[in-house]
C-alpha positions as CSV (number, residue, x, y, z in Angstrom):
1,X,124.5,190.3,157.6
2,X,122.5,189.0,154.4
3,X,125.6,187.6,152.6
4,X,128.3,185.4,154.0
5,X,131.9,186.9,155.0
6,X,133.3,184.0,152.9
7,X,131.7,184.6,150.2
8,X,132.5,188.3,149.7
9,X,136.1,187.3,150.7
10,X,136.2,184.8,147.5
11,X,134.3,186.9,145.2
12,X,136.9,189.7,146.2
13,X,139.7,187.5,145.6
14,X,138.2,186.6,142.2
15,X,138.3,190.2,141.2
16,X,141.8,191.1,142.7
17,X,142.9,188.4,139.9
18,X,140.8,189.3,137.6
19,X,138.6,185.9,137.0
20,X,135.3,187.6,138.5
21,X,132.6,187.1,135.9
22,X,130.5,190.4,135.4
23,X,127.7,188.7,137.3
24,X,130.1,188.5,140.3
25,X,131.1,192.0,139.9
26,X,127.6,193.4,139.8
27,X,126.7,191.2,142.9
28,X,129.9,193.2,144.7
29,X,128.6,196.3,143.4
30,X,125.1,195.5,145.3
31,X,126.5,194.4,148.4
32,X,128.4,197.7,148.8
33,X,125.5,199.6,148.3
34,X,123.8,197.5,151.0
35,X,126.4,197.6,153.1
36,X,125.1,201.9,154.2
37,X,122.0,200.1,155.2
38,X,123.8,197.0,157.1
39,X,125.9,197.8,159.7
40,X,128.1,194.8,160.3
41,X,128.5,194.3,156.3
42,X,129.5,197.8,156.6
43,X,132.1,197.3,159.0
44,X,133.7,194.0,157.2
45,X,134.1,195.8,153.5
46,X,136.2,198.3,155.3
47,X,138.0,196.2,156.8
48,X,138.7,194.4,153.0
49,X,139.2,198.0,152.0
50,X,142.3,198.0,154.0
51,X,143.8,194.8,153.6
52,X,143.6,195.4,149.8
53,X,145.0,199.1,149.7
54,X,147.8,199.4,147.4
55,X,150.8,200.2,149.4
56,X,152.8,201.6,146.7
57,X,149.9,204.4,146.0
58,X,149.4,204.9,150.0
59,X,151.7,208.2,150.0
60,X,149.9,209.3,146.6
61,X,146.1,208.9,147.1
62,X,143.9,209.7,150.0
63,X,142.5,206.3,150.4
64,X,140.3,206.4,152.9
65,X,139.1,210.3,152.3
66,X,138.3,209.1,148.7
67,X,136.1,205.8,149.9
68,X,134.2,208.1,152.0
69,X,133.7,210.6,149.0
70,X,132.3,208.0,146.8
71,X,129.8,206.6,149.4
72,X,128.9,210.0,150.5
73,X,128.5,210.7,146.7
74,X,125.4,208.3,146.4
75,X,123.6,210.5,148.0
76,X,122.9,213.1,145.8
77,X,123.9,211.2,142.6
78,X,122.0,211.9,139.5
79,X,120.9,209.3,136.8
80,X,123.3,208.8,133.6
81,X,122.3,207.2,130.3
82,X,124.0,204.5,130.6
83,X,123.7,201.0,133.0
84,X,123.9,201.8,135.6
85,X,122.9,205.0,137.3
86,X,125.9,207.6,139.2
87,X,125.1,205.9,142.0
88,X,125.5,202.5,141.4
89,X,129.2,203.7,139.1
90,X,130.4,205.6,142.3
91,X,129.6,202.1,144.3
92,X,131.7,200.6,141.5
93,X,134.6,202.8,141.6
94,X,134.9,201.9,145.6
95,X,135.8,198.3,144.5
96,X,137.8,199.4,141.2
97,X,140.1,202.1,143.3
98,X,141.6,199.1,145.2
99,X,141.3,196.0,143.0
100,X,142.3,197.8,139.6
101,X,139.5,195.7,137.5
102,X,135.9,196.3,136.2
103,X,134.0,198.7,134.5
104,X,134.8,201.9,135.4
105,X,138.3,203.1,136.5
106,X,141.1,202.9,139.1
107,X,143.6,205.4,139.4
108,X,148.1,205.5,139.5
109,X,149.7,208.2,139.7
110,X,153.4,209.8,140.3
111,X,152.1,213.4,141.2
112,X,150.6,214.6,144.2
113,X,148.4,217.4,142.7
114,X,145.4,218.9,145.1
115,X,141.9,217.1,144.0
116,X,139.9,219.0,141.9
117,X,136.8,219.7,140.7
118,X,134.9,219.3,137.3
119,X,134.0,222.0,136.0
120,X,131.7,222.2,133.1
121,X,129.3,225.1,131.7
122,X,125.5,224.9,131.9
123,X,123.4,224.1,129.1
124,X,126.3,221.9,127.5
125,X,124.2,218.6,128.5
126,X,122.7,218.0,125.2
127,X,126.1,218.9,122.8
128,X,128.1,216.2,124.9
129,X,126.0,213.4,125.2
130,X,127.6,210.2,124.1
131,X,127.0,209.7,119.8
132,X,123.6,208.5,119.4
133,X,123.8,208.5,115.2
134,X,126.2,207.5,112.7
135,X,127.3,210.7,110.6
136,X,129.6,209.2,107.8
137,X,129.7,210.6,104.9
138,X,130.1,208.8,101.7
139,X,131.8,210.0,98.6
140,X,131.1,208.1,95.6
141,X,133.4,208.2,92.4
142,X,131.8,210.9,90.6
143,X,131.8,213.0,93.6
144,X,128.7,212.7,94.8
145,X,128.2,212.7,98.9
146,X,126.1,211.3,100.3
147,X,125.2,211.9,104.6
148,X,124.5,208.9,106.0
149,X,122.6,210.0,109.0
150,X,119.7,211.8,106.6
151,X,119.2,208.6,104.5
152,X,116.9,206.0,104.9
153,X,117.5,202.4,104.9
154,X,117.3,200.7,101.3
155,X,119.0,201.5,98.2
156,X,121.7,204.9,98.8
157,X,123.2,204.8,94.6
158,X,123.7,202.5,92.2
159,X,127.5,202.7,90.2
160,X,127.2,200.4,87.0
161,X,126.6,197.2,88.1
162,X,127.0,198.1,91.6
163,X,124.5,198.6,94.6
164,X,125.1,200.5,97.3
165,X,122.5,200.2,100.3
166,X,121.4,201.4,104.0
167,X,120.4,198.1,106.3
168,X,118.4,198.7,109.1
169,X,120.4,198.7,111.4
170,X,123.0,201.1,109.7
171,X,125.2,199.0,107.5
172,X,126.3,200.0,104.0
173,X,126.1,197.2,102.1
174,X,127.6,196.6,98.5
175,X,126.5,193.9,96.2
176,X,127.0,193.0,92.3
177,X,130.7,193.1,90.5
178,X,132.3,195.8,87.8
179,X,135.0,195.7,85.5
180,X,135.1,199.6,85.7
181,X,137.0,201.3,88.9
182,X,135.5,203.4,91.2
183,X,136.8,204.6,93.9
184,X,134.4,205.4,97.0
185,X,135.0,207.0,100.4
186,X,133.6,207.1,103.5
187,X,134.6,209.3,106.2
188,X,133.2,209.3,110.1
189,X,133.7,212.2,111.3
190,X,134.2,212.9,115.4
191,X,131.2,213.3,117.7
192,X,129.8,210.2,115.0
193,X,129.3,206.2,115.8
194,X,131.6,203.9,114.6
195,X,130.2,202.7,110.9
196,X,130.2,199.1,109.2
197,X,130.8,198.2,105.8
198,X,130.1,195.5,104.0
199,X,132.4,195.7,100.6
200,X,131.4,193.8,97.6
201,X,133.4,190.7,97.9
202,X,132.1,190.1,101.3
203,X,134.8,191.5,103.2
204,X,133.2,193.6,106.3
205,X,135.2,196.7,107.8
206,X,134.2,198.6,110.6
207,X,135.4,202.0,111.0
208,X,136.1,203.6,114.2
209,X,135.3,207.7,114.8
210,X,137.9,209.9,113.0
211,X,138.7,207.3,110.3
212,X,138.8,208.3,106.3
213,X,138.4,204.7,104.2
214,X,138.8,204.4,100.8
215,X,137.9,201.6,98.2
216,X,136.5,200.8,95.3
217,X,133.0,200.1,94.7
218,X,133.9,196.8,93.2
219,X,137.3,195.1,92.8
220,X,138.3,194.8,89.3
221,X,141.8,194.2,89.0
222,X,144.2,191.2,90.4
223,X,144.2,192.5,93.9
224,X,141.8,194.3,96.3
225,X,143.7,198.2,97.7
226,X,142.0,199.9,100.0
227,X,143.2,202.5,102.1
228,X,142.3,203.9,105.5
229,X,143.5,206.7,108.2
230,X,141.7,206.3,111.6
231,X,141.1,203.3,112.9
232,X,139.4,200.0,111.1
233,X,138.6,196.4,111.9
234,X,138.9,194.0,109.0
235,X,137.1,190.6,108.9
236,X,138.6,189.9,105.1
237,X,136.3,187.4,102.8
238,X,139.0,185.2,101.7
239,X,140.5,185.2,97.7
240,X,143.5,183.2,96.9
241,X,143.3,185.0,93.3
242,X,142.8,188.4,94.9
243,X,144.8,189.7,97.8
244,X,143.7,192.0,100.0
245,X,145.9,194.8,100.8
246,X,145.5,197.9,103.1
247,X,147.4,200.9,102.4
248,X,148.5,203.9,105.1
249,X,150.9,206.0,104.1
250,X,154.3,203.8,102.7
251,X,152.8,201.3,104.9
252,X,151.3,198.0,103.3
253,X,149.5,195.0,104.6
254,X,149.0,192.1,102.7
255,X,146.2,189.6,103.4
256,X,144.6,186.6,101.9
257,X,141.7,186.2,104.6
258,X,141.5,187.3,108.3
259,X,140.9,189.2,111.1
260,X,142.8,192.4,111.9
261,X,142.8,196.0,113.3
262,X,144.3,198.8,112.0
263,X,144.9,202.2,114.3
264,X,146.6,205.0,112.6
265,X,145.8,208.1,113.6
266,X,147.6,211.0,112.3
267,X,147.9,212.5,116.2
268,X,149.0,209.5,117.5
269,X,152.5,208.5,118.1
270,X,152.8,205.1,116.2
271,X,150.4,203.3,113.8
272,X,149.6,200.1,115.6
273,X,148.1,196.4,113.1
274,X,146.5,193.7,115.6
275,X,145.8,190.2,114.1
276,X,143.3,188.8,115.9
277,X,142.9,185.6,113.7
278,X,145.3,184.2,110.0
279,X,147.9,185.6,108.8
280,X,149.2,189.3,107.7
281,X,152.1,190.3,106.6
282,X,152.9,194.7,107.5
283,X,155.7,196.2,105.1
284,X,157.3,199.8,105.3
285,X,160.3,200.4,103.2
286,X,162.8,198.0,103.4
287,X,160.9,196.2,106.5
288,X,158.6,193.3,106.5
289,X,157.2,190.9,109.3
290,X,154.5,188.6,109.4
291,X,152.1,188.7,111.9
292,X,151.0,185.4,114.0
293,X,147.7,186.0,115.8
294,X,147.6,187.5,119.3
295,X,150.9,189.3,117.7
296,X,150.7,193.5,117.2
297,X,152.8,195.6,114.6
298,X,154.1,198.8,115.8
299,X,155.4,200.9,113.5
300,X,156.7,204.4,114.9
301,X,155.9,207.6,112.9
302,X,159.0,209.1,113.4
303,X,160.8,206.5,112.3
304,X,160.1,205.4,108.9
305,X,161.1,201.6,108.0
306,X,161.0,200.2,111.6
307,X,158.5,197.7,112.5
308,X,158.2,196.2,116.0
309,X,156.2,192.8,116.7
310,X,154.7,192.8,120.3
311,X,152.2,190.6,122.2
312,X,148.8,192.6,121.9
313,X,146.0,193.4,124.2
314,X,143.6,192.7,122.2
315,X,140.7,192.7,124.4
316,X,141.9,196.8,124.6
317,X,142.7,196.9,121.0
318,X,138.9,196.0,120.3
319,X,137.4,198.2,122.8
320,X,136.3,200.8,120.4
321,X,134.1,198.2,118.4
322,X,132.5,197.1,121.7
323,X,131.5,200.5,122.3
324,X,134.3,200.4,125.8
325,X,136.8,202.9,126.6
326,X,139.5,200.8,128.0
327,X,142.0,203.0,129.4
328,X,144.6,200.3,130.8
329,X,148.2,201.5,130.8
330,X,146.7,204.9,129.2
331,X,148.6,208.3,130.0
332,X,146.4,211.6,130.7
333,X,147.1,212.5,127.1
334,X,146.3,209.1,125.7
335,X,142.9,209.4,127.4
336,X,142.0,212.7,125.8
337,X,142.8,211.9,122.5
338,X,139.9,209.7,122.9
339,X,138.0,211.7,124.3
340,X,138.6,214.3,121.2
341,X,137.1,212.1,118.9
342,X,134.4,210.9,121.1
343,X,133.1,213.9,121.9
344,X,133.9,215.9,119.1
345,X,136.3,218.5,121.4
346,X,139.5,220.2,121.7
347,X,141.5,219.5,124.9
348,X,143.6,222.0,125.9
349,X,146.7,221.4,128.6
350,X,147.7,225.2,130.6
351,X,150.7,223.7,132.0
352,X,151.8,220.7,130.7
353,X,150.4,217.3,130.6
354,X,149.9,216.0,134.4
355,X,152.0,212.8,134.4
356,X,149.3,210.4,135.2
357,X,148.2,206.7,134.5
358,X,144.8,205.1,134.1
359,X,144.0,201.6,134.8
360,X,140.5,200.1,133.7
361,X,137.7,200.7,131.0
362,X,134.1,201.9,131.0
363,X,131.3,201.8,129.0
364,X,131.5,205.3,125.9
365,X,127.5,205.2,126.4
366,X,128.0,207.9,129.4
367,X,127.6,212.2,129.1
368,X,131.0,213.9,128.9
369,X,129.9,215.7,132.4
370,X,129.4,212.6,133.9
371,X,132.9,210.6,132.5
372,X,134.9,214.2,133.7
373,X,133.1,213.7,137.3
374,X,134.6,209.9,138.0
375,X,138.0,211.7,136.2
376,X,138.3,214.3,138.6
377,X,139.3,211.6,141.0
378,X,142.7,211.6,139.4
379,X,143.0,215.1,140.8
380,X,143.2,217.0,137.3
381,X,141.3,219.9,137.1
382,X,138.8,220.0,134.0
383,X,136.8,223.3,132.6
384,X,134.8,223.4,129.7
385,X,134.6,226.7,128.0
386,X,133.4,228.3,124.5
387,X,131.0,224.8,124.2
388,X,133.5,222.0,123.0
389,X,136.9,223.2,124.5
390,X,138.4,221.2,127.5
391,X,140.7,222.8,129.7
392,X,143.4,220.4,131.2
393,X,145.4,221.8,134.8
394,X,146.6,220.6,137.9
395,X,145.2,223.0,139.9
């Protein structure tokens, strides 16, 4: 065998705790693919295999059947634009279905649907590749718009004293002050790359797919409003004269200088505010809390004036600017709303939503075929029709 027992035995511990370092993961990820060419190697992950099987998912999932699936898989797996090839991700999932950590995914569910199989028109390939361009649009305040994606990089408009300006590497960038306001707006639509903003007091937003921001080119008066619907990250240039305050809805956030993320998507059952780093401070009617960082506001949609401070995951919180889908704790429906955006689709459930729960994250670089190929595994049934619309069944 070309690596010690021990030493696949620790690294697998490492993982089942989930202190493995990505270098150790990869290495794992190797040594199961050698493991079809080495016998005894062979022989030892399966014996892991089954001393780390999740009892309480034993009566649920096909264990065994589905290890074989995935290794038989490499055979005739295909290339994917993204790190590693369907091979090498299949190898992955092997260690992720037990161990519930790494890149890819790891399945829990309560049904016990029949495994299915994805089902996807030809000649969709090139539609549903992952977003390779930004395609924001920007509205400026005498209505001019402006498509980001047909621009080139330098100077996009120039509002009084104000510059507005494509970087290289896709940044709108505002520089210079007015006493005049005027109002801009930017708006990413789905199937687009997240954007980044840099706003003229330094102040640098980035805007997540599905997201509508507004602000002013430059900020005039005693505070700094802006106002946003999607999803944004705020690293706030700090102004003890000039609060900075984020508007959704009746909800308000007051900041003097920090780091925070905002998700408030109008399909999505609560509007969620992360600090990461300072101090915020998230009102809604008659309720206010201040945020300590690590903390996350919820504030439900159906219930206007009620605020709930929770510990966040913030390393899921930010997975969108990190260019991850992180699908820990995520429901079937969850999942798809992100993959609507993604995508640019419409899912579509025949009967119901199929009560199921994800665990894990992967990379968003990676062809819808390809992501709907490792999600079959949770035995849902997927079928694309009429180009962009995703039919969602258990059987």
């Amino acid at each position: 065998m070309s690596k010690p027992e021990e030493q696949i035995s620790i690294l697998l511990k490492a993982l089942h705790s989930k202190t493995a370092t990505p270098v150790q993961e990869q290495e794992l990820t190797d040594w199961l693919l050698e493991a079809e060419k080495d016998e005894v190697l062979k022989e030892y992950m399966q014996n892991i295999w089954e001393e780390f099987l999740p009892e309480k998912h034993t009566n649920k999932v096909d264990w065994e059947n589905m290890y074989q699936n995935i290794l038989e898989k490499e055979t005739e797996a295909k290339q994917v634009s993204m790190r590693f090839s369907l091979k090498r991700m299949a190898a992955a999932a092997v260690i992720l279905l037990f161990l519930s950590v790494g890149t890819y995914y790891v399945l829990k569910s309560d049904t016990n649907l029949q495994i299915a199989k994805s089902e996807t028109q030809s000649g969709m390939k090139e539609d549903l590749a992952a977003p390779v361009a930004n395609k924001a649009i920007l509205t400026l305040s005498d209505g001019t718009v402006i498509l980001l994606e047909e621009e080139e990089n330098g100077a996009l408009a120039v509002q009084g004293n104000v510059r507005v300006e494509k970087t290289a590497d896709g940044q709108i960038v505002y520089s210079g002050s007015s006493t005049e306001l005027q109002m801009n707006t930017i708006s990413v639509p789905k199937g687009s790359k997240p954007l980044q903003l840099k706003l003229a007091d330094g102040s640098i937003v980035w805007l997540n797919v599905g997201s509508v921001f507004t602000y002013p080119a430059s900020f005039a008066g005693k505070t700094r409003q802006v106002e946003i619907s999607g999803e944004a990250y705020f690293e706030i240039a700090r102004d003890l004269s000039k609060p900075f305050i984020v508007i959704n809805g009746n909800a308000k956030i007051n900041v003097l200088g920090t780091h925070f993320n905002v998700q408030a998507y109008d399909n999505e059952a609560a509007r969620r505010v992360t600090l990461l780093e300072g101090s915020v401070r998230v009102q809604e009617g008659n309720a206010s809390d201040l945020l300590k960082p690590g903390q996350q506001a919820v504030l439900d949609v159906k219930k206007s004036g009620s605020i709930q401070v929770v510990n966040a995951e913030v390393e899921k919180v930010m997975a969108w600017k990190n260019g991850i889908f992180n699908f820990d704790g995520a429901s079937l429906d969850e999942v798809m709303r992100q993959l609507e955006r993604w995508y640019n689709i419409e899912v579509v459930y025949e009967k119901g939503i199929p009560d199921i729960e994800f665990v894990g994250k992967m990379s968003k670089n990676i062809h819808l075929d390809d992501l709907l190929e490792i999600l079959k595994k949770t035995k849902v049934h997927f079928k694309l029709v009429e180009g962009r619309k995703l039919i969602v069944s258990d059987k």
